[in-house]
py3Dmol code that shows the C-alpha trace and the ligand (Angstrom):
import py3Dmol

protein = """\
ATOM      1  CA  UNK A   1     140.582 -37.186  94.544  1.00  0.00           C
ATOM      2  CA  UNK A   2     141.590 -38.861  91.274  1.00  0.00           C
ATOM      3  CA  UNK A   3     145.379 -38.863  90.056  1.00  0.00           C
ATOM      4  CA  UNK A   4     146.543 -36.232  88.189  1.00  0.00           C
ATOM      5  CA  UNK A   5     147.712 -38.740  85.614  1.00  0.00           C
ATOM      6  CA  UNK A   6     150.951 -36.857  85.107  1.00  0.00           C
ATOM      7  CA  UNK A   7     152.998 -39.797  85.234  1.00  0.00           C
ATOM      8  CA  UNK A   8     153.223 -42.858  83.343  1.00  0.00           C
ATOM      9  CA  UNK A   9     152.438 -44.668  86.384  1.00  0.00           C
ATOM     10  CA  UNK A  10     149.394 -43.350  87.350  1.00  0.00           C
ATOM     11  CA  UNK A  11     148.449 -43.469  83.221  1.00  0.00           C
ATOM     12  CA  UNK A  12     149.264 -47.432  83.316  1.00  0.00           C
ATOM     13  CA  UNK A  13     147.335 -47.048  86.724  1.00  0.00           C
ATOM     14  CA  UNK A  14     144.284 -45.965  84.951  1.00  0.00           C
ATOM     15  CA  UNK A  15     144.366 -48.472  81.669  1.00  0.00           C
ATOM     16  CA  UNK A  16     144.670 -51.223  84.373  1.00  0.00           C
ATOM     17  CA  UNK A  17     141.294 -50.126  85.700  1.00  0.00           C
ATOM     18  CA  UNK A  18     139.428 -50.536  82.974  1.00  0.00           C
ATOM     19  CA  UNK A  19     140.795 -52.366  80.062  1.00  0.00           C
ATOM     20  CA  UNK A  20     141.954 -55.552  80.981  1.00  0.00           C
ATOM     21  CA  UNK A  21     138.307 -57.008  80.184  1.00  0.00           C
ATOM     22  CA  UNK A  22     138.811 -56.295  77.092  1.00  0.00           C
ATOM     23  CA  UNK A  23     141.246 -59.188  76.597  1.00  0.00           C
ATOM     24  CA  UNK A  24     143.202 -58.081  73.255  1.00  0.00           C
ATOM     25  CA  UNK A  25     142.976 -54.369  73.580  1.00  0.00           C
ATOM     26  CA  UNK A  26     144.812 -54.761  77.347  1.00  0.00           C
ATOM     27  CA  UNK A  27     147.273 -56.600  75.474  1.00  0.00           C
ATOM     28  CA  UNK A  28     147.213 -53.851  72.407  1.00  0.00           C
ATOM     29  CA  UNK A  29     147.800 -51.401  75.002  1.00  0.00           C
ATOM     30  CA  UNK A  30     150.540 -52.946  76.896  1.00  0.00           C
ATOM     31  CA  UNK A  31     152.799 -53.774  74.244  1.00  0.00           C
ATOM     32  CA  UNK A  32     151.526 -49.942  72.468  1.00  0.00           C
ATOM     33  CA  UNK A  33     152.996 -48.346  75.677  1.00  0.00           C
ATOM     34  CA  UNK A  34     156.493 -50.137  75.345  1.00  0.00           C
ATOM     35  CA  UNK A  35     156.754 -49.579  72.137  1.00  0.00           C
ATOM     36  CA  UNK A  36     156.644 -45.661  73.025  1.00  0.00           C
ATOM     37  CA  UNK A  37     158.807 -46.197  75.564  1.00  0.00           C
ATOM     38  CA  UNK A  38     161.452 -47.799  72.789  1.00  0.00           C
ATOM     39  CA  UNK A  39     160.970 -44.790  70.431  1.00  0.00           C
ATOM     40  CA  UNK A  40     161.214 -42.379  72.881  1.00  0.00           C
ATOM     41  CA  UNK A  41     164.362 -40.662  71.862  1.00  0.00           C
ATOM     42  CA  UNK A  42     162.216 -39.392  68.867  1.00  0.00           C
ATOM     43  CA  UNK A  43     160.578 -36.775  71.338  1.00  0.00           C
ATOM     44  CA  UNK A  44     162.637 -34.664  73.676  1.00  0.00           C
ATOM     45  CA  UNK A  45     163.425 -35.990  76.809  1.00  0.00           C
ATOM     46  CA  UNK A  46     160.707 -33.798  78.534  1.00  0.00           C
ATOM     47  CA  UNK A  47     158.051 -35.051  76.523  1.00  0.00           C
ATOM     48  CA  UNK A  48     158.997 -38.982  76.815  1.00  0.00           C
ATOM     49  CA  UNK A  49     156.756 -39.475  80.550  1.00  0.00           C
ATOM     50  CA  UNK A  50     153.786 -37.746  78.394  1.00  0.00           C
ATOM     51  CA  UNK A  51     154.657 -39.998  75.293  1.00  0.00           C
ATOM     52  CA  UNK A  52     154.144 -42.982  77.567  1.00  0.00           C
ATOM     53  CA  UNK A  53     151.309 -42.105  78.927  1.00  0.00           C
ATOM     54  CA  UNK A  54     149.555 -40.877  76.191  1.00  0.00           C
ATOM     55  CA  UNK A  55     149.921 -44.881  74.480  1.00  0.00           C
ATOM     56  CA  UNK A  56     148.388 -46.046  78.193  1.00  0.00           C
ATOM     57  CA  UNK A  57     145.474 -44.338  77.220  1.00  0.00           C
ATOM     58  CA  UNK A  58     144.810 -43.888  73.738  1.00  0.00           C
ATOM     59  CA  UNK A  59     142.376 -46.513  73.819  1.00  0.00           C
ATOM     60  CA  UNK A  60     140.870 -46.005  76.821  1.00  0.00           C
ATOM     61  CA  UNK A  61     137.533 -44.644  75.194  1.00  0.00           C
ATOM     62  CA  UNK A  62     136.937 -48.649  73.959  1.00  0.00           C
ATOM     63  CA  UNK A  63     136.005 -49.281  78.000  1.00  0.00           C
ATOM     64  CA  UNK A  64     131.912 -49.516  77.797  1.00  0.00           C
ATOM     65  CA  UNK A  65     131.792 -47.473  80.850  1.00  0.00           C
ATOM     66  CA  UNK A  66     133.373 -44.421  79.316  1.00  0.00           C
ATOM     67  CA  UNK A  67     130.955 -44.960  76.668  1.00  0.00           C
ATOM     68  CA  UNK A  68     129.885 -41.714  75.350  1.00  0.00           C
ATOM     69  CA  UNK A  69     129.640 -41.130  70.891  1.00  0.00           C
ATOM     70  CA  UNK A  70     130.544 -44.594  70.791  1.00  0.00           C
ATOM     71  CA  UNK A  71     134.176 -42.843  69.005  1.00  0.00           C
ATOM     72  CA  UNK A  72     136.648 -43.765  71.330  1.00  0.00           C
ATOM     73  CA  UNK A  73     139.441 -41.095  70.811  1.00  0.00           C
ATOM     74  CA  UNK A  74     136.814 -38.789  72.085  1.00  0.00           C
ATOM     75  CA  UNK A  75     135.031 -40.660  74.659  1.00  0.00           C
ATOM     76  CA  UNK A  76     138.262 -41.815  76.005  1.00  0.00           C
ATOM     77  CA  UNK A  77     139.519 -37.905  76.074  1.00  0.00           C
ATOM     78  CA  UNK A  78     135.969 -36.695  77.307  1.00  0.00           C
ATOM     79  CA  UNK A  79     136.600 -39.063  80.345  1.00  0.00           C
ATOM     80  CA  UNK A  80     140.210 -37.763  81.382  1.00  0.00           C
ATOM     81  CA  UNK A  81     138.809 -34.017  81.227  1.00  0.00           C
ATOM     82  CA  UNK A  82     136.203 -35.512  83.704  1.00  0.00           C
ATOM     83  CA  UNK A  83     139.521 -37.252  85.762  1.00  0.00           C
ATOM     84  CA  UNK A  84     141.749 -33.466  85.407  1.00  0.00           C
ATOM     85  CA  UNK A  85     144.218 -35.036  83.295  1.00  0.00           C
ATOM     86  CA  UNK A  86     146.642 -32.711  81.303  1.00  0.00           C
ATOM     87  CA  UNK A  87     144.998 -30.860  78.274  1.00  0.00           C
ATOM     88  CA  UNK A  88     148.555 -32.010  76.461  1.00  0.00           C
ATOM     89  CA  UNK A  89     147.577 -35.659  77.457  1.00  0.00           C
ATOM     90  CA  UNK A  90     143.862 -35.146  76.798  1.00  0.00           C
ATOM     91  CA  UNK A  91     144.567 -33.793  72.809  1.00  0.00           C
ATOM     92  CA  UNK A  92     146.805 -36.534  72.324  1.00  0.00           C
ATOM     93  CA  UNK A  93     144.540 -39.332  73.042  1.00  0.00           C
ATOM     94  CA  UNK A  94     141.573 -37.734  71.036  1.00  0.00           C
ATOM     95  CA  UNK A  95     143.660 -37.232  68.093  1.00  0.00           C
ATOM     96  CA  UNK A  96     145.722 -40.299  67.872  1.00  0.00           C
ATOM     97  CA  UNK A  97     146.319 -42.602  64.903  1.00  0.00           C
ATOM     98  CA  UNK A  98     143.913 -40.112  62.591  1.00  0.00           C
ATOM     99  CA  UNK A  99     141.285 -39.338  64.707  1.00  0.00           C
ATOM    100  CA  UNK A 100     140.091 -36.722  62.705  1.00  0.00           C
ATOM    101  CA  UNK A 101     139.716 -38.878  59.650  1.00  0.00           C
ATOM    102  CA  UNK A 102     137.340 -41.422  61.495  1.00  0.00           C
ATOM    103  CA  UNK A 103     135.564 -38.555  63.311  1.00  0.00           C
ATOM    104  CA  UNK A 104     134.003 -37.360  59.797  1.00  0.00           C
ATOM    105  CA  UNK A 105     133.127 -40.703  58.547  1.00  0.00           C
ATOM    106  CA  UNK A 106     130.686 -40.515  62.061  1.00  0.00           C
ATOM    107  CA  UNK A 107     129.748 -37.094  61.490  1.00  0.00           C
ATOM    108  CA  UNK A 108     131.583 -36.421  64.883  1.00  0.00           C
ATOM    109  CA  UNK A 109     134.141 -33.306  63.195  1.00  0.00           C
ATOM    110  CA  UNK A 110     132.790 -31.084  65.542  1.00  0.00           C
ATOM    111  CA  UNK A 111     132.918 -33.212  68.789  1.00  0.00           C
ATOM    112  CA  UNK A 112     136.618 -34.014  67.588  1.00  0.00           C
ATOM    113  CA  UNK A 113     137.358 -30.076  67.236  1.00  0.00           C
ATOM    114  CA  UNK A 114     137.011 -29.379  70.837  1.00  0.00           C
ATOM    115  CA  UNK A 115     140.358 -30.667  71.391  1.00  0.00           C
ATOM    116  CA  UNK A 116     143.336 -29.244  68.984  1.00  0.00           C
ATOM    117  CA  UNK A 117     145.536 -31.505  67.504  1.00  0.00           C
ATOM    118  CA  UNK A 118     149.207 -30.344  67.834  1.00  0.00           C
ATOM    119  CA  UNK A 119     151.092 -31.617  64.924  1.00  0.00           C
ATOM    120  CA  UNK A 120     154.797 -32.593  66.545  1.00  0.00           C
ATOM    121  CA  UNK A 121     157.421 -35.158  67.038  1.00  0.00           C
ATOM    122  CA  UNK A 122     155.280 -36.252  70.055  1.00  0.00           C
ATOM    123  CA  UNK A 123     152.062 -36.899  67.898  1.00  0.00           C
ATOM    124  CA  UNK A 124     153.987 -38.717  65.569  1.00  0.00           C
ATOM    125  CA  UNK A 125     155.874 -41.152  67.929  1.00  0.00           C
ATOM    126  CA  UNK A 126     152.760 -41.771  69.435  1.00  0.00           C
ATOM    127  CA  UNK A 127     151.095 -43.096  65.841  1.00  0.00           C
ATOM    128  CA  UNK A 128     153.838 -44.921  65.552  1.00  0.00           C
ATOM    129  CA  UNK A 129     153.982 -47.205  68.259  1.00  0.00           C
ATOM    130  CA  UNK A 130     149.949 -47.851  67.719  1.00  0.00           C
ATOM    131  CA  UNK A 131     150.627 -48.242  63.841  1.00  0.00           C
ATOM    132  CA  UNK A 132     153.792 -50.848  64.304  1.00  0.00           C
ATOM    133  CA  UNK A 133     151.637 -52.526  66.969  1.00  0.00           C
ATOM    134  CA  UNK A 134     148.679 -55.197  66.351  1.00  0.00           C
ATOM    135  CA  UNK A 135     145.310 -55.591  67.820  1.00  0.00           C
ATOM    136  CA  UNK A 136     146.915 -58.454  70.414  1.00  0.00           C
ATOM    137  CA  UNK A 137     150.002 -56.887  70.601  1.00  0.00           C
ATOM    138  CA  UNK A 138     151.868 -58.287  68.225  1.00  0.00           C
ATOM    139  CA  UNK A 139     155.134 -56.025  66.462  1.00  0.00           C
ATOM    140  CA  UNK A 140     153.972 -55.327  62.660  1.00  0.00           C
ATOM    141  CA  UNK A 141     155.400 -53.040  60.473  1.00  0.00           C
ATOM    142  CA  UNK A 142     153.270 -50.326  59.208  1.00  0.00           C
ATOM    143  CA  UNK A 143     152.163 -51.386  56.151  1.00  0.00           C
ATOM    144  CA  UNK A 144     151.108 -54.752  57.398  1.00  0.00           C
ATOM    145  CA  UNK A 145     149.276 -53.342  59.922  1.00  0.00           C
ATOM    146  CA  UNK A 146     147.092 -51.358  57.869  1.00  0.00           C
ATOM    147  CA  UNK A 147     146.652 -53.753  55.687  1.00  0.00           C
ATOM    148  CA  UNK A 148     145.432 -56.203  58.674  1.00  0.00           C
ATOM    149  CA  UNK A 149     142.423 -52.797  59.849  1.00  0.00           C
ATOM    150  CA  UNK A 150     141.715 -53.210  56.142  1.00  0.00           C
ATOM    151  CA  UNK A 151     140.765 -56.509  56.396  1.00  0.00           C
ATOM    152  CA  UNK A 152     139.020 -56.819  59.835  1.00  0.00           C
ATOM    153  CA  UNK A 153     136.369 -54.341  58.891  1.00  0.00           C
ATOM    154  CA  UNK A 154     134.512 -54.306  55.664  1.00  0.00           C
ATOM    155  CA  UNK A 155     134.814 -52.259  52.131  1.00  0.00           C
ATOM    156  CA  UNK A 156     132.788 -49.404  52.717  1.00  0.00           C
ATOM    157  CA  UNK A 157     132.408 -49.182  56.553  1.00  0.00           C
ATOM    158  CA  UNK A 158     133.324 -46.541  58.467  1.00  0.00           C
ATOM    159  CA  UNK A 159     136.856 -47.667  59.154  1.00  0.00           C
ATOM    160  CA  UNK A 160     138.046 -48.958  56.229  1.00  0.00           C
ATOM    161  CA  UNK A 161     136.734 -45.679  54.360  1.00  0.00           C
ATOM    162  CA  UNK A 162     138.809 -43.749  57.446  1.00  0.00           C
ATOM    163  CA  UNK A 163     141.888 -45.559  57.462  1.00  0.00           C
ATOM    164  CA  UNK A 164     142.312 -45.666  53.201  1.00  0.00           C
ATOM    165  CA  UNK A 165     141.739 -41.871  53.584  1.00  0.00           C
ATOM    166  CA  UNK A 166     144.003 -41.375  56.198  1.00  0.00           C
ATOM    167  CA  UNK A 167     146.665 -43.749  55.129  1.00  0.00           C
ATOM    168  CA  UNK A 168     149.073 -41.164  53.691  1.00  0.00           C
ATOM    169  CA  UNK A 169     148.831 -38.761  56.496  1.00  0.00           C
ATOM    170  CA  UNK A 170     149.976 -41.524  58.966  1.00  0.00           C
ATOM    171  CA  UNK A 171     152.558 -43.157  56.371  1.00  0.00           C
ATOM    172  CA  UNK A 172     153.915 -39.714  56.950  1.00  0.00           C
ATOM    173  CA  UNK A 173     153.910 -39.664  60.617  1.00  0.00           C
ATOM    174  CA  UNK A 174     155.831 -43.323  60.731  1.00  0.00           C
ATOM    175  CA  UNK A 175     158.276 -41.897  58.229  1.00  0.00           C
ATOM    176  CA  UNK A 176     159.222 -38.906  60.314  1.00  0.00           C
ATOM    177  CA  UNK A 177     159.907 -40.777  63.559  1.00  0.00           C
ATOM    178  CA  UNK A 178     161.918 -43.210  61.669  1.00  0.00           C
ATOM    179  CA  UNK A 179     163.938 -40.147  60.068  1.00  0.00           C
ATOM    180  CA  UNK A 180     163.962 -39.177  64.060  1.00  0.00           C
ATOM    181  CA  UNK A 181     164.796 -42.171  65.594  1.00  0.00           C
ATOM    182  CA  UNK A 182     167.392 -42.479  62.812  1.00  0.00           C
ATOM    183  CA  UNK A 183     169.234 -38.735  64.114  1.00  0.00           C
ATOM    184  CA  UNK A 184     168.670 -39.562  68.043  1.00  0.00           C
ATOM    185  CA  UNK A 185     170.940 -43.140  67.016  1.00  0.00           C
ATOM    186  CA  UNK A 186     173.542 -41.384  65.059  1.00  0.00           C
ATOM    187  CA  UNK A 187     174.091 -38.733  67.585  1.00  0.00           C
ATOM    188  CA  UNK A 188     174.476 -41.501  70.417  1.00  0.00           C
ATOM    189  CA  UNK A 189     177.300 -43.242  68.451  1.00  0.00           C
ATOM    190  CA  UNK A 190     178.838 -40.240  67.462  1.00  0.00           C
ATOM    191  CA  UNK A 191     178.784 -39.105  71.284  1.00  0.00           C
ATOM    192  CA  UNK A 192     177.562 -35.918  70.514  1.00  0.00           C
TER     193      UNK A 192
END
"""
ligand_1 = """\
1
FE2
Fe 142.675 -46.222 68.979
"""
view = py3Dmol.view(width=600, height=400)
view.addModel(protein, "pdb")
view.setStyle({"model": 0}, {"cartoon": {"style": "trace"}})
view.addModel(ligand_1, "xyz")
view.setStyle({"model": 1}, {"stick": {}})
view.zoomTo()
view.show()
């Protein structure tokens, strides 16, 4: 009987399964999931275990065993629907970091559509920590990390057509969480 993957744990659990061949995109995914942890306090406090989990995951399509499209927000979600995870937790990971905008570019809209994207503070924290996170882990701010997708893959390719295109939408989501983060901070101090 798999996990139920309701917990971080069992989330990390699952990454550590498969990714770590990978070499950078473990290391991506480690650093990914404590930077949601540090942002947390964007999200409400029942949604900061699903936060967490959801950056264990988000890549976890990019394993060649779960290959499926060959997208990996939705071969990585097809494969927790196969494991019972959470539909929450499921949605998340196939519409992380502009999903959507990369699923056209492949011609993959309506593979994509099967899971809704919920448009929230959770969503949003979770771009964030991928988008202020490089591909080895490293801590970049947004616009330097976009800037480094840009350059990895080619004018004109699939990516770099999806990530110009979805550039504002996910300048948006960074901006929010910051605006978040920046409430959560000033209630703490002001005890409230
Ligand atoms: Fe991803």
């Amino acid at each position: 009987m798999p996990s139920a993957l309701d917990t971080p744990q069992e989330a990390a659990a699952l990454a550590e399964s498969l990714l770590p061949p990978l070499g950078n995109r473990w290391l991506h995914t480690q650093a990914v999931a404590a930077r949601a942890r540090e942002v947390s306090a964007a999200v409400p406090e029942s949604e900061r275990d699903l936060l967490v989990s959801a950056a264990w995951l988000h890549d976890l399509g990019y394993a060649p065993e779960l290959h499926d499209t060959g997208f990996h927000p939705i071969d990585g979600a097809r494969h927790l629907v196969r494991l019972g995870a959470p539909d929450r937790l499921v949605r998340l990971v196939a519409h992380h970091s502009g999903a959507v905008y990369e699923a056209e570019q492949r011609g993959l809209s309506a593979e994509l559509a099967a899971y809704e994207r919920e448009d929230s503070p959770l969503l949003d924290a979770l771009i964030y920590a991928d988008m202020t996170t490089g591909p080895a882990g490293q801590s970049f701010v947004f616009e330097r990390r976009i800037d480094e997708i840009l350059v990895r893959y080619e004018v004109g390719s699939v990516v770099h057509t999806a990530i110009s295109k979805a550039r504002p939408y996910l300048a948006g989501a960074i901006q929010r969480t910051q605006d978040r983060l920046t409430r959560a901070a000033d209630q703490s101090a002001n005890g409230l």
